[in-house]
C-alpha positions as CSV (number, residue, x, y, z in Angstrom):
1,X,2.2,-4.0,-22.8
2,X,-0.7,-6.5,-21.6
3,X,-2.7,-8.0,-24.0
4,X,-6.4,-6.9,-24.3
5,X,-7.9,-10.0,-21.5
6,X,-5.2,-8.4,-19.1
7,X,-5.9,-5.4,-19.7
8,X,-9.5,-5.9,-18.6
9,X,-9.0,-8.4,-15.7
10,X,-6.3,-5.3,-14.3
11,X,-9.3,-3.2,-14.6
12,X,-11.8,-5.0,-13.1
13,X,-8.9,-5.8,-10.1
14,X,-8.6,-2.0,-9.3
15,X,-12.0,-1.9,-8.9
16,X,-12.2,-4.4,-6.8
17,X,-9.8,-2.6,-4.7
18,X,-11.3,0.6,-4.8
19,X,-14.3,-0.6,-2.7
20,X,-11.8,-2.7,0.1
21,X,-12.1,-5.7,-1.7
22,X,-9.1,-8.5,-2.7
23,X,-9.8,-10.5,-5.8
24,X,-7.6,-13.2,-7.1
25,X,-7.6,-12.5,-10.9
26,X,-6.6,-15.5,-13.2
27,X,-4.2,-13.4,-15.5
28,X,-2.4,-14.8,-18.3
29,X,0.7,-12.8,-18.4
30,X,2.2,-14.6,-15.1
31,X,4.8,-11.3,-14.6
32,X,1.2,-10.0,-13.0
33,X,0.6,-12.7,-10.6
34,X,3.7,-11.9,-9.1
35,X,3.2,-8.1,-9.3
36,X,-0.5,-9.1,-7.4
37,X,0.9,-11.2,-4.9
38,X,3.3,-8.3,-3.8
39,X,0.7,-5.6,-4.0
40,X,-1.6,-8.0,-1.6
41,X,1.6,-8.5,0.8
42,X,2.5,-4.9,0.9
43,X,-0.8,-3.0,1.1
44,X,-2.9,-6.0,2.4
45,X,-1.1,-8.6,4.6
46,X,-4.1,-9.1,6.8
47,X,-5.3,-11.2,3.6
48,X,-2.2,-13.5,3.4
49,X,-2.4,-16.9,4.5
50,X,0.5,-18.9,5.8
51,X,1.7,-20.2,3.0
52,X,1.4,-16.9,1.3
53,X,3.3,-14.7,4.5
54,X,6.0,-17.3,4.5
55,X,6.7,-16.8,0.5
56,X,6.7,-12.8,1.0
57,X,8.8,-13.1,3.9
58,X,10.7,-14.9,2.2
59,X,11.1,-12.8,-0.9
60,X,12.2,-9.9,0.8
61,X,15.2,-11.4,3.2
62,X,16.4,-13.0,-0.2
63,X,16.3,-8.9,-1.5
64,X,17.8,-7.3,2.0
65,X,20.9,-9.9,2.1
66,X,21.0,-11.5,-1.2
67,X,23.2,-10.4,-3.8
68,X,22.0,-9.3,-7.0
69,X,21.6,-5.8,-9.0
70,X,19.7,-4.0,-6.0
71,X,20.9,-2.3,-3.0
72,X,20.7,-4.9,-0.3
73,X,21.1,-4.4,3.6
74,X,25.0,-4.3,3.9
75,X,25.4,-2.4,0.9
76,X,23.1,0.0,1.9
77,X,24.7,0.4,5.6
78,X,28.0,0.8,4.4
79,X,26.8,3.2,1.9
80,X,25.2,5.4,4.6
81,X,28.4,4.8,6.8
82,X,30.5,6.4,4.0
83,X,28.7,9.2,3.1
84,X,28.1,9.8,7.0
85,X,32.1,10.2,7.2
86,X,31.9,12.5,3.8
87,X,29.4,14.6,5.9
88,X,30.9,15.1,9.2
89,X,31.1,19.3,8.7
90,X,27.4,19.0,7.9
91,X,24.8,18.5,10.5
92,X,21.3,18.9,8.1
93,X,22.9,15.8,6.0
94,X,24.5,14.0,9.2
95,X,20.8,14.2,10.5
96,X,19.3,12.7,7.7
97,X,22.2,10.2,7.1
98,X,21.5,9.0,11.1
99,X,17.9,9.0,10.1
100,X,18.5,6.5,7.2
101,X,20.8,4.3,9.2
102,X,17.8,4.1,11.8
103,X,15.5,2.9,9.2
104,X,18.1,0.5,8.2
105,X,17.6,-0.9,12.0
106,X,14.4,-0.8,11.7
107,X,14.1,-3.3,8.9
108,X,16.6,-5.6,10.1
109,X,14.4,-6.0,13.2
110,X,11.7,-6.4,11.6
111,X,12.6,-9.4,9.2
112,X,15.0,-10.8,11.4
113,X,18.2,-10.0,10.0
């Protein structure tokens, strides 16, 4: 529910990003800053600066260990332990489960936690 200038700055974004190219955009609703900023970090981090790699960084330890209403790290191990123990007669799921857990790993390595 953007108001009408959003809605045309959003536009004008994605095309920008349909030929390769990053544009700041000077939104009013500040929700979409934030959603921008996270787009850029996700799909474009070659285009962060320091500053702008050390907030994203940032961001996402605080959501793998922080507490809050998402899944974080431990949660999400302890989950996977759980069902892996509920699975044990099953090797499709236990395979998938080990999978998950791997991934887990993975992401821990990869942010340093």
């Amino acid at each position: 529910f953007l108001q009408d200038e959003d809605r045309s700055r959003c536009r004008s974004f994605h095309e920008e990003l349909e030929y390769g190219r990053w544009k700041d955009m000077d939104f009013v609703d500040p929700r979409l800053h934030a959603l921008a900023q996270r787009l850029k970090a996700r799909s474009f981090p070659q285009l962060l600066d320091e500053g702008e790699m050390y907030d994203w960084r940032s961001f996402v330890n605080q959501k793998l260990t922080g507490e809050g209403d998402w899944l974080n790290l431990d949660a999400y191990d302890h989950r996977l332990t759980q069902m892996a123990a509920e699975a044990v007669d099953n090797p499709a799921h236990l395979e998938i489960l080990h999978a998950l857990m791997a991934h887990g790993a993975d992401v821990r390595m990869r942010y340093g936690i």
